[in-house]
One Martini backbone bead per residue (centre of mass of N, CA, C, O) as a GRO file, in nm:
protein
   89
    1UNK     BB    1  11.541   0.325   8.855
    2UNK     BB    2  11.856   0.223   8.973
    3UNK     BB    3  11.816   0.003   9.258
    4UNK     BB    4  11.620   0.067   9.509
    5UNK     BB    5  11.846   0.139   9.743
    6UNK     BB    6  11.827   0.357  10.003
    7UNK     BB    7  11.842   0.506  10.300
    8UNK     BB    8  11.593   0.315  10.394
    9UNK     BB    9  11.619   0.085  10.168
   10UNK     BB   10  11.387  -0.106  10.021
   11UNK     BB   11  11.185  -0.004   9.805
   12UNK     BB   12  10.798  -0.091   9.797
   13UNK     BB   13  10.851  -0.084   9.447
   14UNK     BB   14  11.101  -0.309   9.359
   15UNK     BB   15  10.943  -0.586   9.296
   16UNK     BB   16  10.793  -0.474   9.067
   17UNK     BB   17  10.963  -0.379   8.903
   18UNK     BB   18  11.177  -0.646   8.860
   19UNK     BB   19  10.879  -0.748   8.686
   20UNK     BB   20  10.915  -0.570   8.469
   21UNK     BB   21  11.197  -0.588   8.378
   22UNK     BB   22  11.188  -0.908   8.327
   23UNK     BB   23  10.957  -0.897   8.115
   24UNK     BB   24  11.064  -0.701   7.892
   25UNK     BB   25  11.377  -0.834   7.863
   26UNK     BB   26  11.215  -1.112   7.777
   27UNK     BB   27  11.067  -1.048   7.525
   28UNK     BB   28  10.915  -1.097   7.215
   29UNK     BB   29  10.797  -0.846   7.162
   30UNK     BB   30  10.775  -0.536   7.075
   31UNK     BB   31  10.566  -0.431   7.236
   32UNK     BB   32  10.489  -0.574   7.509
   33UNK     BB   33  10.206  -0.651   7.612
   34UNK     BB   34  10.268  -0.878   7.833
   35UNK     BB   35  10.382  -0.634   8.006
   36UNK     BB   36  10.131  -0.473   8.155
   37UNK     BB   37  10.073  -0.627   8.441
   38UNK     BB   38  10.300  -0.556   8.549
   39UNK     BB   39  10.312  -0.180   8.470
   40UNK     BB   40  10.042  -0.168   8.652
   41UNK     BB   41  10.137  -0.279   8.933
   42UNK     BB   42  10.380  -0.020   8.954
   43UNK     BB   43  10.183   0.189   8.950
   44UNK     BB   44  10.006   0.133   9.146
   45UNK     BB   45  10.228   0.124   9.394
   46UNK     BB   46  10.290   0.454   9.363
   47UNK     BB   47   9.974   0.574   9.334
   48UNK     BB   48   9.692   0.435   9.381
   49UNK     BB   49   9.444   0.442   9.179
   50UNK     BB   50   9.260   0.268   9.248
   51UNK     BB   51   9.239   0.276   9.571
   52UNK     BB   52   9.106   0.527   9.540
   53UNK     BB   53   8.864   0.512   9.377
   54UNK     BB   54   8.736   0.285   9.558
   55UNK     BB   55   8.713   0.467   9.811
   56UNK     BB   56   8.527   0.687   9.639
   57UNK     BB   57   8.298   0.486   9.591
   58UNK     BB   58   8.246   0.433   9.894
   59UNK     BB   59   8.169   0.669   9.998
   60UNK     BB   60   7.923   0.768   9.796
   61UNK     BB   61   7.762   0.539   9.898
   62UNK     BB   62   7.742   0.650  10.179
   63UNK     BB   63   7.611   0.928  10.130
   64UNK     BB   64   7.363   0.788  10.012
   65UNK     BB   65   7.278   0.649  10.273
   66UNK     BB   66   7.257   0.860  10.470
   67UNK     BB   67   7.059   1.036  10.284
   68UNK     BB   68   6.843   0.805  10.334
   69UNK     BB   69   6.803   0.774  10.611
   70UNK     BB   70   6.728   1.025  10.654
   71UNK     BB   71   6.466   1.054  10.500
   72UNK     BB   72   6.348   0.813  10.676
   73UNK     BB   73   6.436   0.832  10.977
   74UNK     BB   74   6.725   0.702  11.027
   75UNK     BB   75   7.040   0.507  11.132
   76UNK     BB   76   7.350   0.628  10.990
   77UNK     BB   77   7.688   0.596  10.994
   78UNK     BB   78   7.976   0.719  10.912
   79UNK     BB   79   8.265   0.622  10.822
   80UNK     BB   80   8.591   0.753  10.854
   81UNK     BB   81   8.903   0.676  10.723
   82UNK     BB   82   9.072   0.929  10.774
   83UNK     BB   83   9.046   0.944  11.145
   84UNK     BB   84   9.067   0.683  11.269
   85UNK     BB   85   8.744   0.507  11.273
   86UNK     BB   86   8.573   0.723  11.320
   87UNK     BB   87   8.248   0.878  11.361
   88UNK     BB   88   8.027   1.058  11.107
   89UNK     BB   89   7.691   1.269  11.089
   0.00000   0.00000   0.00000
């Protein structure tokens, strides 16, 4: 990452960039170990890893609860994330 502002301004991980950068380069570790949470801060940032994890973890829940609900004979709604909050059965 050169500077951070692009052509429509400044990019949404450079505050996160720049937290890792003043770790890194303030450290007294050879191995950088103490900025390992600035690293993953700015990488969770730009990939969004936990964040997905988190909400496949919430689907399958999702699908569980719904698959138990048919089974028992009640109602059960999937709210579906991706379709701007409308509801799934």
């Amino acid at each position: 990452m050169a500077s951070g502002i692009g052509y429509r301004g400044t990019n949404r991980c450079f505050p996160f960039w720049e937290d890792f950068q003043q770790c890194y380069f303030s450290s007294k570790q050879e191995s950088r170990s103490d900025c390992v949470g600035a690293r993953d801060d700015y990488l969770e940032c730009l990939h969004h890893f936990k964040e997905i994890a988190r909400v496949r973890t919430i689907q399958a829940v999702e699908r569980e609860n719904f698959a138990k609900a048919k089974n028992n004979g009640t109602e059960h709604k999937i709210i579906s994330l991706a379709s701007g909050g409308g509801t799934s059965s």
